[in-house]
N, C-alpha and C positions, 0 to 999 in steps of 0.2 A: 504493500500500500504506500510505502514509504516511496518507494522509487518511482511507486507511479505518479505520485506528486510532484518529483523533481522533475521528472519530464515534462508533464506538462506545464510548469512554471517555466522551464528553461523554452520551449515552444511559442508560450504566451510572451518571452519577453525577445523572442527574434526581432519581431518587428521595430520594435520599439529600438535596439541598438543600431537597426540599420538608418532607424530616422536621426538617431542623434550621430551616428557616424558620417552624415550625408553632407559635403560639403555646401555650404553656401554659393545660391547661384549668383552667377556674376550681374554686375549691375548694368541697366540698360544706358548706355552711353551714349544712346542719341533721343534719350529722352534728358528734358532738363534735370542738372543737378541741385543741392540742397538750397543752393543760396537765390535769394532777390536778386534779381539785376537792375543795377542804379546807372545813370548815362552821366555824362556830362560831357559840353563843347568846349571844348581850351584852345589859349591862344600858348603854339609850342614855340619858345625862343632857346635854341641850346644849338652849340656848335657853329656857329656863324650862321643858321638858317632859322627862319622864321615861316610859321604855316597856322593852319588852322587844324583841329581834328577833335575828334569824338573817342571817347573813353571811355570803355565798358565794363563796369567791376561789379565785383562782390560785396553786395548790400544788406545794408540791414532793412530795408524795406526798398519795392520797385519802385521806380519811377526816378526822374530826374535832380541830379543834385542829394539825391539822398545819401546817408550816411555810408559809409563804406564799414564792411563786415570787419567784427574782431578779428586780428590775425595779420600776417604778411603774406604777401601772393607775386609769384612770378608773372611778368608781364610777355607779352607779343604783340610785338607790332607788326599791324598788315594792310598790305599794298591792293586799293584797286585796280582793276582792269582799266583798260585803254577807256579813255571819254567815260567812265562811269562812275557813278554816284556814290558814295562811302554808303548812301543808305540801299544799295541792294546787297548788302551783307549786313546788315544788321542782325538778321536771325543767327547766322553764325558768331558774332561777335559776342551777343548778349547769350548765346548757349555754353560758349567758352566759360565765357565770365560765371555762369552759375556754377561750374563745375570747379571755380577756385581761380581762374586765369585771368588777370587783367590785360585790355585788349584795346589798342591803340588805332586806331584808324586815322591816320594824315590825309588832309584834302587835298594835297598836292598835286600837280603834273595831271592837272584833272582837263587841260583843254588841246587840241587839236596837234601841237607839235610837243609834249612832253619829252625832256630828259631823263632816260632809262637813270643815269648814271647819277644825276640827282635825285630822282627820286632813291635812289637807293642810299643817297647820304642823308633824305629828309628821312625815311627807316630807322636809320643807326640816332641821327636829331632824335625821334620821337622817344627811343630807349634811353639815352644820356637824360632827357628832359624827366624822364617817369624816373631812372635812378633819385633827379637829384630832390624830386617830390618827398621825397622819404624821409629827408632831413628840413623839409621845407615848413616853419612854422605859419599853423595857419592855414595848408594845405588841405584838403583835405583825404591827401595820401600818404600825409607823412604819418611815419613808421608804421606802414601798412602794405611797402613797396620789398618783395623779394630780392635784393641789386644781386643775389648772384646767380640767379636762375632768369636770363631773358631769353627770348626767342621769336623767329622771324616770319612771314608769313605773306602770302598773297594769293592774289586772282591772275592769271595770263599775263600781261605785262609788270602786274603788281608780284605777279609770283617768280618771273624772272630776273623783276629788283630785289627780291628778298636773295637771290642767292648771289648777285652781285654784293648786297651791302653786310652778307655774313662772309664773306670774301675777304674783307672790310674791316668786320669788325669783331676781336676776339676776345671779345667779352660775351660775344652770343654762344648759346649751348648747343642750340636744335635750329632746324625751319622744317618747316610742314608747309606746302604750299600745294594748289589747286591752278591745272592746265598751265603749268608754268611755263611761259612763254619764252622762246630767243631773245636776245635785244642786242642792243650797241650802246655801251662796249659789251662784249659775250656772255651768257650766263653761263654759255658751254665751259667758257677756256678760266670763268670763273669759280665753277664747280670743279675743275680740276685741281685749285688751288685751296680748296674748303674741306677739312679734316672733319667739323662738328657731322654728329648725324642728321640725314636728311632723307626725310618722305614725302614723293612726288604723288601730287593724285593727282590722277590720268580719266576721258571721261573715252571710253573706247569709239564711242560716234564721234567725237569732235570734229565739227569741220572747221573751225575756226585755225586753233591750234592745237592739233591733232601729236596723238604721242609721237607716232615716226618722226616726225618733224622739229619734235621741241621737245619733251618728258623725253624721250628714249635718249637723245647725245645729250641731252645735262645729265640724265643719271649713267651711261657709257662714260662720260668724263669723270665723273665726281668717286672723289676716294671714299673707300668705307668709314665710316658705316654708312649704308644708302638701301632706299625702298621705292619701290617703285607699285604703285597700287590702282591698279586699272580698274573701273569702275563696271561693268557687262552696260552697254546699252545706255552709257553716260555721254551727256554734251556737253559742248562748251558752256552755255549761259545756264545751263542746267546746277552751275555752282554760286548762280543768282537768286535774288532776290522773285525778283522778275525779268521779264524778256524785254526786249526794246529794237532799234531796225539794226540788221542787218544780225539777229541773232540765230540760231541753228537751232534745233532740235534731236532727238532721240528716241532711243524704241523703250525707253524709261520716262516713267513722269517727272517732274524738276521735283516733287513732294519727295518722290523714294528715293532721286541723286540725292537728295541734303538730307535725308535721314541718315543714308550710308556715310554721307561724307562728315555728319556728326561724329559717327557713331567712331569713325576711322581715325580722323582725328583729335578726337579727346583724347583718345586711348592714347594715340602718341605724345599728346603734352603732357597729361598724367603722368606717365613712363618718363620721360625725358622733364617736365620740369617740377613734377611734382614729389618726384623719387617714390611714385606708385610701384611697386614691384608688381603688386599683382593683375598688373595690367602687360607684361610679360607675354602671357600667351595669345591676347589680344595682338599683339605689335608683332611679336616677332615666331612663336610658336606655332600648333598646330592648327588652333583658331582659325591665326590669321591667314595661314595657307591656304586652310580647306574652304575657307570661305566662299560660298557660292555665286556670292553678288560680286567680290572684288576679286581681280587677275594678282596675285602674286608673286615680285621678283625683287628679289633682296639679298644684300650682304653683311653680316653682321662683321 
């Protein structure tokens, strides 16, 4: 009788070990994270340049001007696309920012003949400026700025300044950028010269600036670490806000590109500025191999 009750105790209690043995699943990463997102429009003077731009941080409550979250947080600064509006990334900006990321948007180089090469030094401006917010009394960043986790970031010409101005500048960690574009002077021959890690997303339709063309020779040139992350049925504008003339399409809706391309890039600033480990298998593991929605090609 005795031992019939241990069996069945020990039977009665499988279940229950295998629930408390069962890891915790991973978080959804293109859904928003814990924090409010607060904006604010600054006027950026640092390095001999002057611009305008938009600040996306970790709030204590949404909306504009609000208070910035307890805590210090790594910043990214990111580059529009050719002629385009800082406000068709805003979904991506403010989804950063909830995950812990403050996120700099420059209005620069915003009109019909833009300098690739300045723009990539108003980039490195917007990071120097958010460093020196940190010690700035009154700000309402100071010491709430991570100075030694920063990182780079853009859209097509905004994504092929960010690998120009981390070329640049070697205070940055990471760039993460979206259909990153050729320019003058080369993002190619300047990713050759860039040791930090770097993740290209790639939108596989792209007719604008399509990987063979731009994504495939910046990441051919560029030293490891380096990713390159193709999107199945991704476009160019498809990493916007919205569409506007002379934009392309896909055999993806622009809703599921920017879910992926949340989800794709949190995961890397997490890993790279937040010192997430377990964002690991996301970035660079099975995960992120097997992934059905994204092409993966990488060198650690």
């Amino acid at each position: 009788m005795r031992s019939w009750t241990i069996r069945v105790c020990a039977i009665l209690l499988i279940p229950f070990l295998f629930l408390t043995a069962a890891p915790a699943l991973a978080a959804d990463l293109s859904a928003p994270g814990s924090h409010p997102v607060g904006y604010s429009d600054v006027s950026v003077s640092a390095s001999g340049r002057s611009f305008s731009a938009r600040v996306y941080y970790p709030a204590t409550s949404a909306g504009s001007n609000t208070a910035v979250a307890a805590g210090q947080f790594p910043v990214v600064a990111f580059g529009h696309g050719f002629f385009q509006s800082i406000s068709k990334y805003a979904s991506l900006g403010g989804h950063w920012a909830s995950w812990g990321v403050i996120t700099v948007m420059p209005t620069s180089q915003g009109g019909l003949l833009p300098s690739h090469s300045a723009f990539a030094d108003d980039l490195n401006a917007a990071l120097t400026w958010m460093v020196a917010q940190n010690t700035v009394a009154g700000s309402r960043f100071n010491a709430h700025v991570r100075t030694d986790r920063l990182g780079l970031s853009g859209h097509s010409m905004g994504g092929g300044a960010s690998v120009l101005a981390a070329a640049r500048n070697p205070a940055v960690r990471t760039v993460t950028n979206l259909a990153a574009a050729e320019t003058n002077p080369s993002a190619v021959a300047a990713a050759a010269t860039t040791a930090v890690p770097m993740q290209l997303v790639a939108g596989a339709g792209d007719t604008v600036a399509g990987p063979s063309g731009h994504q495939i020779p910046i990441y051919n040139a560029k030293l490891a670490p380096k990713q390159l992350r193709t999107i199945a049925g991704g476009f160019h504008c498809g990493f916007t806000d919205s569409g506007g003339l002379g934009c392309d399409s896909g055999s993806i809706t622009r809703a599921a590109q920017q879910t992926i391309t949340r989800r794709v890039t949190t995961a890397w600033l997490l890993y790279y500025l937040r010192d997430d480990a377990a964002q690991y298998d996301a970035v660079w593991g099975t995960a992120a191999q097997t992934d059905p929605d994204v092409q993966f090609l990488g060198v650690r």
